[in-house]
N, C-alpha and C positions, 0 to 999 in steps of 0.2 A: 251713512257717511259720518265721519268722524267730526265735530265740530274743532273750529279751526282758532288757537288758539290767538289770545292778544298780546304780540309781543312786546317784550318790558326791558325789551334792552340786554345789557352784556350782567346777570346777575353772580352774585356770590353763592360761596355753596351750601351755606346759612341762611341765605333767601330762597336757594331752591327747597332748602329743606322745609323751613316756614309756610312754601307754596303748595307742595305735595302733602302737607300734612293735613293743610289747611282742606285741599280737594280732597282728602280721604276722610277726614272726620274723626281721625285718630291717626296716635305717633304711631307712624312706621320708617319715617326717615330718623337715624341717630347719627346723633355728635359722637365718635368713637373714642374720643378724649374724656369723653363725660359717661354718666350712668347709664349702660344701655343693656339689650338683653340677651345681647351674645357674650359680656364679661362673667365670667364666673366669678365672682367675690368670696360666694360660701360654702360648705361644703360639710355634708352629714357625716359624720365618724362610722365607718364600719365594725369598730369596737378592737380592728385590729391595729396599735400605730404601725408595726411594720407594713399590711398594705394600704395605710394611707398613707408612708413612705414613699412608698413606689408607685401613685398612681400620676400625679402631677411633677411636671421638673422641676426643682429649686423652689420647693414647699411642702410643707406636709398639707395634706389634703381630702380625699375618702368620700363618698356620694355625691356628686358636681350639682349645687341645687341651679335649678334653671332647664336642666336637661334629660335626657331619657338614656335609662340605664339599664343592661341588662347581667342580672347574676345567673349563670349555664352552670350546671352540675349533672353529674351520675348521680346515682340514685343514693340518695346516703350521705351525700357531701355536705350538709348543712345549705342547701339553699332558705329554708325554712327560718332555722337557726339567724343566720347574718341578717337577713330579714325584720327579724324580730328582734335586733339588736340596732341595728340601724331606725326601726321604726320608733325605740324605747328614747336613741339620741336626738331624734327631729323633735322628738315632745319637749325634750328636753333645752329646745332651741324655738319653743312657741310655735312647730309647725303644724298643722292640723295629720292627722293618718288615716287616709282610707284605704280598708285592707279588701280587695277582693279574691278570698279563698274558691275556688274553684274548687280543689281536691278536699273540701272540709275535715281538712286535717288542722285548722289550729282551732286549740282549747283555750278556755281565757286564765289559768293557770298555767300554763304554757306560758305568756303572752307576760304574763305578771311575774313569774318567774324570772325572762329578761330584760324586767327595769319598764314593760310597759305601764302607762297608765289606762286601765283595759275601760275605766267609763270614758274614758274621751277619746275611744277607737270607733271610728264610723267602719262595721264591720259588715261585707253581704256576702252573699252565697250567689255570683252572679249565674244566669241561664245559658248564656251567650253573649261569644265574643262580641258582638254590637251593642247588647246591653252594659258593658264595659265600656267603652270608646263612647257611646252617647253620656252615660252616669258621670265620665271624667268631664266634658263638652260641656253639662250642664252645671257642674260645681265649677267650673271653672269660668261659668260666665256670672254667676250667682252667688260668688265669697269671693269677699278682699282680701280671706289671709290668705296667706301660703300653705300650702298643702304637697304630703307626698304619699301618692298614690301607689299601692303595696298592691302588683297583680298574680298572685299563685295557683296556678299558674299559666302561663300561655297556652302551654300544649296540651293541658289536658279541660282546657275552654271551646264546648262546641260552638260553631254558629248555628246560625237557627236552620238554616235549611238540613244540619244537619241532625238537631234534635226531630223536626218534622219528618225526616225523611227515613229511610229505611238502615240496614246495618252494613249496607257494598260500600266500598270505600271508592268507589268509581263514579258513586251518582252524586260525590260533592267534591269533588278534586279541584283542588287547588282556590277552593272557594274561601277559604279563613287566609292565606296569604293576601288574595284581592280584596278582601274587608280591610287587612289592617294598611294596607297601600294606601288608600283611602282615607284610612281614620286617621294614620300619622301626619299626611300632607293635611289635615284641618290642626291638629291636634298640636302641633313639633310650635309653633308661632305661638300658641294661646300658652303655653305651658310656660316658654320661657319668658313672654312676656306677664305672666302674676308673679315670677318665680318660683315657682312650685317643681316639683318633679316628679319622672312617673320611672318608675320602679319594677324592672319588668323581670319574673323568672320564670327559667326555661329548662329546659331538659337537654342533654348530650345523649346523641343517638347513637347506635355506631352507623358508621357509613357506609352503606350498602352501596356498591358499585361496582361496573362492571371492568375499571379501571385499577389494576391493581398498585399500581402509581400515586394514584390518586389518593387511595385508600390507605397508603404507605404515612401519605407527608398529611394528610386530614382524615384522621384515623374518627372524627366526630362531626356529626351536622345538629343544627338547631332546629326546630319548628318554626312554622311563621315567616319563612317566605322571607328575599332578596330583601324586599321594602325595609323590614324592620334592622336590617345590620346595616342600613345607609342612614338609619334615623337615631342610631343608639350614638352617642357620644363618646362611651364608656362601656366594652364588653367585659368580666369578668367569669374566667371559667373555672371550677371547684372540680379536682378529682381527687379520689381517696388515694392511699396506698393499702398495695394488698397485702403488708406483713402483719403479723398479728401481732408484733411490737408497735404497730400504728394505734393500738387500742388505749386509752385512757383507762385502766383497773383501780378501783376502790380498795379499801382494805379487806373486805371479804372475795376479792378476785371477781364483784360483776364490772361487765363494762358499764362505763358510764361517757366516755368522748371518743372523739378519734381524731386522727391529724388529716387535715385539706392540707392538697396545694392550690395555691391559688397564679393562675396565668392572666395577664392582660389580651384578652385577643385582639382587642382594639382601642387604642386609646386615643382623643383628638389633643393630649395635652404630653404627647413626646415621651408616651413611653411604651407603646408597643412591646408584647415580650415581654417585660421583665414577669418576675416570678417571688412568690415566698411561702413559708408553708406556716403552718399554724395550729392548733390543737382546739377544737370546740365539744364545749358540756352541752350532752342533752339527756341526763341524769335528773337528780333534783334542784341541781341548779343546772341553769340554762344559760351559753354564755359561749365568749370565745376566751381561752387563756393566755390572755395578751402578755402579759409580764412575763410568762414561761419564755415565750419565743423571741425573747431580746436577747435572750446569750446567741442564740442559734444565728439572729442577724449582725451580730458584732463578730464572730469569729473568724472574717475574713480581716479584721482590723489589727494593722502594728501595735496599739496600744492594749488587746488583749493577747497575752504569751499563755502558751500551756505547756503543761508537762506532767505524763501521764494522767491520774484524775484531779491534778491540779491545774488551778488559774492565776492569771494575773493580769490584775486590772489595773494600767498605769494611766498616771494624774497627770494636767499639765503641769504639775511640777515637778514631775521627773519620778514621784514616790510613789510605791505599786500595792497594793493590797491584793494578800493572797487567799484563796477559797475556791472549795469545790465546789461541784452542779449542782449537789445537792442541798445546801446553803443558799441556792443562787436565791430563791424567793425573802431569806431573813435577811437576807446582803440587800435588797433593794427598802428593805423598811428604811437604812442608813441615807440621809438626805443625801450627802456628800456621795456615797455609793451611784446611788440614782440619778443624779443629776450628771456624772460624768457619764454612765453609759448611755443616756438621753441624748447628749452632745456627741456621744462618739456615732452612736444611731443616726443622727442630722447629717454629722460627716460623712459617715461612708455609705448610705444607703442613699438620700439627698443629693448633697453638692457631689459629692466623686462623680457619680452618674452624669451630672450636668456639667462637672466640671469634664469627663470622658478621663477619668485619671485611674488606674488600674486594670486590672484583668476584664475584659467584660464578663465571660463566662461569671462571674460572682454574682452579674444582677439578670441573667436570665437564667442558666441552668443551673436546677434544684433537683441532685439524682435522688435513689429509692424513692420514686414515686410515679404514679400511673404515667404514661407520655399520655399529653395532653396537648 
């Protein structure tokens, strides 16, 4: 039986919070006016601004630190890639990075290539999903800084019953969704409350079903199980496109990039949907080509006019500067250049969005490219 409390009268909710904090031994009651650990304050650069454009409303923004994220791609999309770009911006912002390669596919020239600092990567080869979800548990109770947690990837991380066990996919079902149900309900409170974030990537399956409907409007499923799409804050889905003009060519015709689109499947910060696409190097330089894809997100704007392979880029002053695409990279060396297509990028992909001012169709659908 429950021992029976000493009543203290009609309290504030500043007192109750004091009281509850006080029986727990630790904050868990917060002032939501003040620092608490459901505010998102900061937020990792995914290396692209256009989708750190479009991830948050009425701010630019890009990896929500505090929270659990996941990047979904087909095979080829740069899950890898943003990764390791993202990972190069948290250092760059004093976060710690622990990278758990499963598919030991990254190289530390890889790594250094995009902007990592590869001696200050706490890097494993984990065995199992548990040994993941316990190694986060444990750094997490055991370091003050902040840290972002790089897991590559989910779905191809066994659990142990199934490294132990045999090769039927019937004598561990559904065993690795009920681990991570588990790890997240410990996991989701301890993350936000160091700040730190955990970084999750996944795979795009196609959707096998028996529902043809179904299979119409969710043409893709993730690994890992109901639990972890109600603990991600932030889904991100990467699909190629299949033209062979999506390929990045060098001057001797190899490829060396290709163009993502990139989908919101889930966003807690109001923007569900939206969409942009992007071109990333995994050549000898490693990288997203952020700068390229600022014409492509201004050309639904009044202030850039075209005509034929000409542009025009009009100033708040009324006066316009004219150039083509293929300029478009020398035209940004120009501060003046740069700085207004900066501002017109804030306008139209930012506030319009928030302010609901134009077409929508501009900030969800992104044709020639895979439906995603």
């Amino acid at each position: 039986m429950a021992k029976k409390s000493k009543k203290l009268g009609r309290l504030s909710i500043g007192e109750m919070r004091n009281l509850i904090n006080k029986k727990a031994g630790v904050e868990v009651a917060f002032d939501l006016t003040k620092d608490n650990p459901t505010q998102v304050k900061e937020w990792i650069s995914t290396g692209s601004r256009w989708l750190d454009s479009i991830i948050c409303r009425a701010q630019l923004a890009g990896i929500p630190i505090g929270k659990i994220v996941e990047i979904a791609g087909l095979e080829g999309s740069g899950k890898s890639y943003m990764a390791a770009q993202v990972a190069a911006n948290a250092q760059k912002m004093g976060i710690d990075v622990v990278y758990f390669d499963s598919e030991s596919a990254i190289d530390p020239q890889f790594l250094s290539n995009a902007g990592c600092d590869v001696d200050n990567i706490l890097y494993m080869q984990p065995p199992s999903v548990e040994y993941v979800l316990e190694t986060i548990e444990e750094l997490l109770g055991s370091n003050d800084n902040r840290m972002l947690f790089i897991w590559d990837s989910l779905a191809l991380t066994p659990s142990v019953s199934d490294v132990e066990g045999d090769f039927n996919p019937q004598s561990s079902m559904a065993v690795k969704p009920r681990i991570l149900a588990k790890g997240m309900s410990k996991l989701t409170v301890p993350i936000a409350a160091s700040k730190s974030t955990f970084l999750v990537l996944n795979q795009l399956k196609t959707n096998i079903t028996r529902s043809p409907s179904e299979a119409m409007t969710t043409p893709y499923v993730t690994p890992g199980g109901k639990a972890m799409h109600y603990a991600y804050s932030l889904r991100i889905w990467l699909t190629r496109r299949k033209a062979k003009a999506s390929f990045i060519i060098d001057d001797n015709g190899y490829r060396v990039g290709s163009e993502v689109k990139a989908t919101l499947k889930k966003s807690r910060f109001g923007t569900e949907g939206r969409q942009c696409t992007f071109k990333i190097l995994w050549g000898n330089d490693v990288g997203i080509q952020d700068e390229e894809s600022w014409l492509e997100a201004i050309k639904v704007s009044d202030n850039l006019k075209s005509a034929g392979a000409w542009y025009n880029l009009v100033y708040e002053d009324g006066t316009s500067e004219k150039f083509q695409a293929a300029k478009w990279k020398e035209k940004l060396q120009n501060e003046k250049f740069r700085n207004r297509v900066l501002q017109i990028m804030d306008e139209e992909i930012i506030m319009r969005f928030e302010k609901k001012e134009g077409d929508a169709k501009n900030f969800y659908d992104i044709e020639g490219e895979e439906n995603a």
